[in-house]
C-alpha positions in Angstrom: -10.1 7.6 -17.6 -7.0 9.0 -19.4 -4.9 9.1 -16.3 -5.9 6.2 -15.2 -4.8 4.0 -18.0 -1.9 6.0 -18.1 -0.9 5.2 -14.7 -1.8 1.5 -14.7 1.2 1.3 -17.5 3.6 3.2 -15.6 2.4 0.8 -12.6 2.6 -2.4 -14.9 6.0 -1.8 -16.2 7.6 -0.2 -12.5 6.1 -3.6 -10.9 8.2 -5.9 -13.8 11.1 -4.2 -13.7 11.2 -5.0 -9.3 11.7 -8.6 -10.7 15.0 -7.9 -11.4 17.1 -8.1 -8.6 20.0 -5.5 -9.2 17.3 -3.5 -8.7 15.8 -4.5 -5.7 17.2 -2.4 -3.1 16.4 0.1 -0.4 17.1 2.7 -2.0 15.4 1.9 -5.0 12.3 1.6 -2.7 13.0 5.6 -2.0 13.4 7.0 -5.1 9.9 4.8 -6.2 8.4 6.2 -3.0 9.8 9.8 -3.9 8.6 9.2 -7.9 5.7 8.2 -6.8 4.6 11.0 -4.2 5.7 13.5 -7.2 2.9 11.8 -9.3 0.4 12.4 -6.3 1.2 16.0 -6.0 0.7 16.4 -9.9 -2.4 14.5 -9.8 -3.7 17.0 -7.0 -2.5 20.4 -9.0 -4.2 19.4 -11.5 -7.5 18.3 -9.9 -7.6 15.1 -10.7 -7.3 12.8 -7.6 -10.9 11.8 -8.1 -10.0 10.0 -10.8 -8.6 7.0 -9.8 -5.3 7.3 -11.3 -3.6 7.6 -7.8 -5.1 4.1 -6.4 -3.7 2.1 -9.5 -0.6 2.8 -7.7 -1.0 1.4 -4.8 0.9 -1.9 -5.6 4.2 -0.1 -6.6 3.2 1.9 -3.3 3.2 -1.3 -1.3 6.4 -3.0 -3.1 8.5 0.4 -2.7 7.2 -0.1 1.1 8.8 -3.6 0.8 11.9 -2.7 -0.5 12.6 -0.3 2.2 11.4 -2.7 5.1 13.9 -5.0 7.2 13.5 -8.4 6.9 15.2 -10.2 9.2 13.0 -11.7 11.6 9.6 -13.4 11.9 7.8 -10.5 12.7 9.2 -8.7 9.7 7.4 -11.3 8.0 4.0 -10.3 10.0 4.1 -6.8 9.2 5.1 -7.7 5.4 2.0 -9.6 5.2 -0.3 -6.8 6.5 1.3 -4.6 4.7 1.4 -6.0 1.1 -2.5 -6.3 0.4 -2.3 -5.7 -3.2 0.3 -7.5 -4.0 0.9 -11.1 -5.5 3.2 -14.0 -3.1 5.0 -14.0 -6.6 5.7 -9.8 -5.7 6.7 -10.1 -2.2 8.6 -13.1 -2.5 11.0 -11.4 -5.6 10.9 -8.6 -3.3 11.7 -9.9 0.3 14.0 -12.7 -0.2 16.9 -10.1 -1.6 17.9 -9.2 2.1 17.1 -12.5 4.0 
């Protein structure tokens, strides 16, 4: 429950720092995706991918996924929308109107 917690924060404040847009960028998006997969890897070294810390992540998952998408055309837009399930419009608007 710990880790959980713990990785709802780092999730919470990742998420609310995207909302500024120097710092919406591809490359951004990779170094969240990298972070992010190192926090995975610790989570199964230490046996503790059953508890649930790894899906509170899945938003900042889905917005690094976003950063790193083109957006150019309508069926960027499409595969946005599938793609972005657990985030708000609010999130993926911030997020995709930086390269349009």
């Amino acid at each position: 429950q710990v880790f959980k917690q713990l990785f709802y924060m780092i999730n919470a404040v990742a998420l609310n720092n995207l909302l500024r847009k120097d710092v919406c960028s591809w490359s951004t998006g990779m170094q969240l995706r990298f972070n992010i997969s190192q926090l995975e890897e610790w989570l199964r070294g230490k046996n503790l991918q059953q508890s649930g810390a790894a899906q509170t992540l899945e938003p900042l998952i889905q917005a690094a996924q976003l950063l790193q998408l083109k957006k150019k055309t309508s069926e960027d837009a499409e595969a946005i929308c599938s793609l972005c399930t657990s985030l708000t419009t609010q999130q993926v608007g911030s997020r995709a109107e930086i390269y349009t």
